[in-house]
C-alpha positions in Angstrom: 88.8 -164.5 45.3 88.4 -166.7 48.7 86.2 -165.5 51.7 86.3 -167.3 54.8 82.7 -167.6 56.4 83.4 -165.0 59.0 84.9 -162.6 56.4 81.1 -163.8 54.1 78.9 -163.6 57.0 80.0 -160.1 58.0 80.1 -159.0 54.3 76.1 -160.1 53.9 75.9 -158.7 57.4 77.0 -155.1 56.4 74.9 -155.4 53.2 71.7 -156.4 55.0 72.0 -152.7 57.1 72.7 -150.7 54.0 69.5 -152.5 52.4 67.7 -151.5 55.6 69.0 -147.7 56.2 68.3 -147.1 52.7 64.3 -148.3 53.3 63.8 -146.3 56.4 65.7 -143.3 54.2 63.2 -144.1 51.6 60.5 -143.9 53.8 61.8 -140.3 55.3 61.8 -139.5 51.6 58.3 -140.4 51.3 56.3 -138.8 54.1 58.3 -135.7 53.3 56.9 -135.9 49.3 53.4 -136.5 51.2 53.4 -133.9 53.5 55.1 -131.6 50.7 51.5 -131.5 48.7 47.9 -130.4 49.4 46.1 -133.9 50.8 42.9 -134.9 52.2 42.7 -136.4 55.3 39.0 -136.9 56.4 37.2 -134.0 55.7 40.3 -131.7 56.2 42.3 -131.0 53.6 46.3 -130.0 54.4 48.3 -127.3 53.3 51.7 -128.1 51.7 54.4 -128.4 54.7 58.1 -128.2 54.8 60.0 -131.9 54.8 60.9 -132.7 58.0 64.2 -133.2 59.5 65.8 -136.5 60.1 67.2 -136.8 63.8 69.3 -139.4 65.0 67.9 -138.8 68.5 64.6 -139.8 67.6 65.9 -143.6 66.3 64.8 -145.5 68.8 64.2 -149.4 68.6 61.5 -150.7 66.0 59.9 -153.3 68.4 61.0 -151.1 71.7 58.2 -150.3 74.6 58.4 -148.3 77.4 57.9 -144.4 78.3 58.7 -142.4 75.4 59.4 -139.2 76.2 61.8 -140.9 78.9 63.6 -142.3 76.0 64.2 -139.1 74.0 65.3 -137.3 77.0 67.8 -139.6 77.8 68.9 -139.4 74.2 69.1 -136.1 74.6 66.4 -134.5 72.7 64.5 -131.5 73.8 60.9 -132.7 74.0 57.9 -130.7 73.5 55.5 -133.1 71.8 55.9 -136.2 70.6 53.8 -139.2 68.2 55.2 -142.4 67.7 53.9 -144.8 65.0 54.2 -148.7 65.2 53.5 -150.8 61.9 54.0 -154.5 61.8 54.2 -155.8 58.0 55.4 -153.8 56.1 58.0 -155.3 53.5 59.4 -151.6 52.2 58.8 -148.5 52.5 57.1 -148.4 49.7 54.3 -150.3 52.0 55.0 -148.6 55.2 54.3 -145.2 53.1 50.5 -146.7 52.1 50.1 -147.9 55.4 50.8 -144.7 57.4 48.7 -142.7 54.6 45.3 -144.7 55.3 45.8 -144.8 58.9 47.8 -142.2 60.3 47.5 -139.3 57.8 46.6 -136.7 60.5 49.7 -137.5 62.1 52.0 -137.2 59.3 50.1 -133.8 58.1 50.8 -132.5 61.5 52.3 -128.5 61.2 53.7 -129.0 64.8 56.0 -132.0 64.1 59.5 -130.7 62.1 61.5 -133.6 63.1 61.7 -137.5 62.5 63.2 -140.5 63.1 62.5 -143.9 61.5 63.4 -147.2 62.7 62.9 -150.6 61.0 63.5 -154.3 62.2 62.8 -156.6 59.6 58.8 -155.7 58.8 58.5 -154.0 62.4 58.8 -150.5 61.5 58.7 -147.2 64.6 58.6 -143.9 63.2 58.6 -141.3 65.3 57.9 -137.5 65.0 58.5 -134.7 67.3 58.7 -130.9 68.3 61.7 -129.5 69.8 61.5 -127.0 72.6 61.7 -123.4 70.9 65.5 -122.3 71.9 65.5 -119.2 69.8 65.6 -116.0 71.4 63.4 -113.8 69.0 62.8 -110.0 69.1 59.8 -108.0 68.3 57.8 -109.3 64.9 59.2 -106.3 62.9 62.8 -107.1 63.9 62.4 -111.0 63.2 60.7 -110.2 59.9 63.4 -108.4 58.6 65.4 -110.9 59.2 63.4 -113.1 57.5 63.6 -110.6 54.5 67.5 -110.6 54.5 67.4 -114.6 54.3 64.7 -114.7 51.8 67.0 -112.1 49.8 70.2 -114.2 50.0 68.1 -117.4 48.4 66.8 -115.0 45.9 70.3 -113.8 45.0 71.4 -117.5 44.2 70.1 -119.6 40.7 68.6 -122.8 42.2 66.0 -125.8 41.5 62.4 -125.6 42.9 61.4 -129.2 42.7 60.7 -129.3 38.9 61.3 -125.7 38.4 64.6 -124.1 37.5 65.0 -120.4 38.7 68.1 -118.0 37.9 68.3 -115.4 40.6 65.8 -112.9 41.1 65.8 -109.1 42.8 66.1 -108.7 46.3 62.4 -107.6 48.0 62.2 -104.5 49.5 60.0 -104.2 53.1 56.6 -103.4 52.9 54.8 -101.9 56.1 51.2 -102.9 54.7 52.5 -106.5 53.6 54.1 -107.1 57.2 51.1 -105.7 58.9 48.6 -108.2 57.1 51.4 -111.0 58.1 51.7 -109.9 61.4 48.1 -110.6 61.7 47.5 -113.7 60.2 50.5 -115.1 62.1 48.1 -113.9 65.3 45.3 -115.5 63.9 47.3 -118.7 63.4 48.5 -118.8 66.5 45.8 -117.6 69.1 43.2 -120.0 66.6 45.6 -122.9 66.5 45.1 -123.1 63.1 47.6 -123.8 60.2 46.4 -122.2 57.0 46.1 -119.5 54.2 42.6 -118.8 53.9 41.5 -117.3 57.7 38.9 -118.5 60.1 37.1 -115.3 58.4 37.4 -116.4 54.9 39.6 -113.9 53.8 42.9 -115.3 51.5 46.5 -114.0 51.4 45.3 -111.3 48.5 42.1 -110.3 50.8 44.2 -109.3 53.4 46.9 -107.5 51.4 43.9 -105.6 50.2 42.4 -105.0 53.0 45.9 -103.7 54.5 46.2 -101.0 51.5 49.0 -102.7 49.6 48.2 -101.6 46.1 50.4 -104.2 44.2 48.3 -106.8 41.9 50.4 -110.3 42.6 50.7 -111.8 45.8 52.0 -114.9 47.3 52.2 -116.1 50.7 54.1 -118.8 52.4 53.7 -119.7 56.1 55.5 -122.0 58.7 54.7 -123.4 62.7 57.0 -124.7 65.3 60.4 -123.3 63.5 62.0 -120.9 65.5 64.4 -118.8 64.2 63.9 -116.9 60.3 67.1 -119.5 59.0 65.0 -122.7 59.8 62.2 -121.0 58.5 63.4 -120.6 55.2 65.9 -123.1 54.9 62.4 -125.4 55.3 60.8 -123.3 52.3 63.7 -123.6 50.2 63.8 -127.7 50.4 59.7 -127.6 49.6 58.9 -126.9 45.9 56.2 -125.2 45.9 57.6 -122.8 49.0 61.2 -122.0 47.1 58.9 -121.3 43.7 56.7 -118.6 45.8 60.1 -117.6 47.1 62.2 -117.2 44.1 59.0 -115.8 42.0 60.9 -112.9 39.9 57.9 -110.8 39.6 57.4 -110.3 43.1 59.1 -106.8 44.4 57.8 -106.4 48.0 57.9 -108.6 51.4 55.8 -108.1 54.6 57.0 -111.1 57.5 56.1 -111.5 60.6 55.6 -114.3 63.8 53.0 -114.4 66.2 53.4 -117.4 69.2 50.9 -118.6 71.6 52.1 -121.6 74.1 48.5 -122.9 74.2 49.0 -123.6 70.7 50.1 -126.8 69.3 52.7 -125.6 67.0 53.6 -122.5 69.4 54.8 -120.1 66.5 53.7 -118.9 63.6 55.4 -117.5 60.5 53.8 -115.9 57.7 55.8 -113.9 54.6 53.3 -112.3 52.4 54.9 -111.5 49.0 53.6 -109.0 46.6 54.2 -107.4 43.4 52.9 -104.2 41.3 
């Protein structure tokens, strides 16, 4: 077979962007493994977070300047808060990934944040992470929680793969009034603290506060979630994070308390928390 140069040139043209896209793709793939497990950054150490979701909006150029959050609104994209990172040297993402793990790991372990875009020109890489303005319309924590239950229970009713883990489907929960009061508060605490975490400002862990709220059952797991905000997007982010489907699709766990709590002073705005229990 023949090529004529044009016909070559554009052939090592279109190959060049599929080697690219599939490096700033790796590199989405990478932060969201990151962020996915507990890390230390400084003297903090993160809880596991839900991957964030690649938006096209956010692609903006690698070796671009100028107002940012001009730029996103005039792609269209409903600002809230906003970090871009610029790295120079980089060859993959493979080395983008160390990079933004010594130097920006605050950043990238952020709870607000639940969207990305990455951009890459040759070694100039721009990745950029954001939070959307809440367009949800929620009720009352009660009425939101249960519908956070009736998600949860549709996972539960399908077989599926937790990371490493294979689960058939499990039981559907049944509400618990103690469970969603100690997530109701939490949630509070999250929120009016602007804190992201399952052990409390007062110490007190996920099974501390069942206790405390007079749920007798033995087992209990937790899984919380910021800046998300309707219960769909809160667990559709669980169930693409291993170790948040696994607490989801635990088959000994029989009860559910959920609830939200949001406070616009805080940096995440909303807070989720489903406490998960079993006797």
């Amino acid at each position: 077979m023949r090529l004529s140069l044009s016909a070559l040139v554009l052939a090592l043209g279109l190959f060049a962007a599929a080697a690219q896209a599939a490096e700033e793709g790796a590199l989405v793939e990478a932060i969201n493994a990151y962020r996915g497990e507990v890390q230390r950054c400084g003297v903090h150490a993160s809880e596991p977070l839900p991957p964030l979701a690649s938006d096209a909006r956010l692609l903006l150029p690698a070796a671009g300047t100028g107002d940012l959050q001009q730029a996103l609104s005039a792609a269209g994209y409903p600002l809230v808060n906003v970090q871009a990172i610029s790295l120079s040297g980089p060859r993959d993402a493979q080395a983008a990934m160390q990079a933004l793990a010594e130097s920006f790991c605050r950043v990238l372990l952020d709870p607000q944040f639940v969207d990305i875009g990455v951009s890459r020109a040759e070694r100039d890489w721009r990745i950029v992470l954001a939070r959307p303005l809440l367009s949800g319309r929620l009720g009352d924590w009660q009425a939101e929680g249960q519908k956070l239950l009736e998600q949860i229970n549709a996972a539960r009713a399908q077989a599926r793969q937790c990371g490493g883990q294979s689960f058939v489907a499990a039981a559907p929960l049944a509400w618990n009034a103690e469970l969603g009061s100690a997530a109701e508060a939490h949630s509070r605490a999250m929120a009016n603290g602007n804190f992201f975490a399952h052990q409390g400002r007062d110490g007190r862990t996920p099974g501390d506060r069942a206790e405390l709220a007079g749920y007798a059952g033995g087992q209990i797991g937790e899984n919380i979630a910021a800046a998300l905000d309707t219960p769909a997007k809160v667990v559709e982010g669980w169930l693409a994070s291993p170790g948040h489907c696994a607490n989801l699709m635990h088959p000994q766990y029989q009860d559910l308390g959920a609830a939200y709590a949001s406070d616009p002073q805080s940096d995440a705005g909303i807070y989720w928390t489903a406490l998960f229990g079993g006797r």
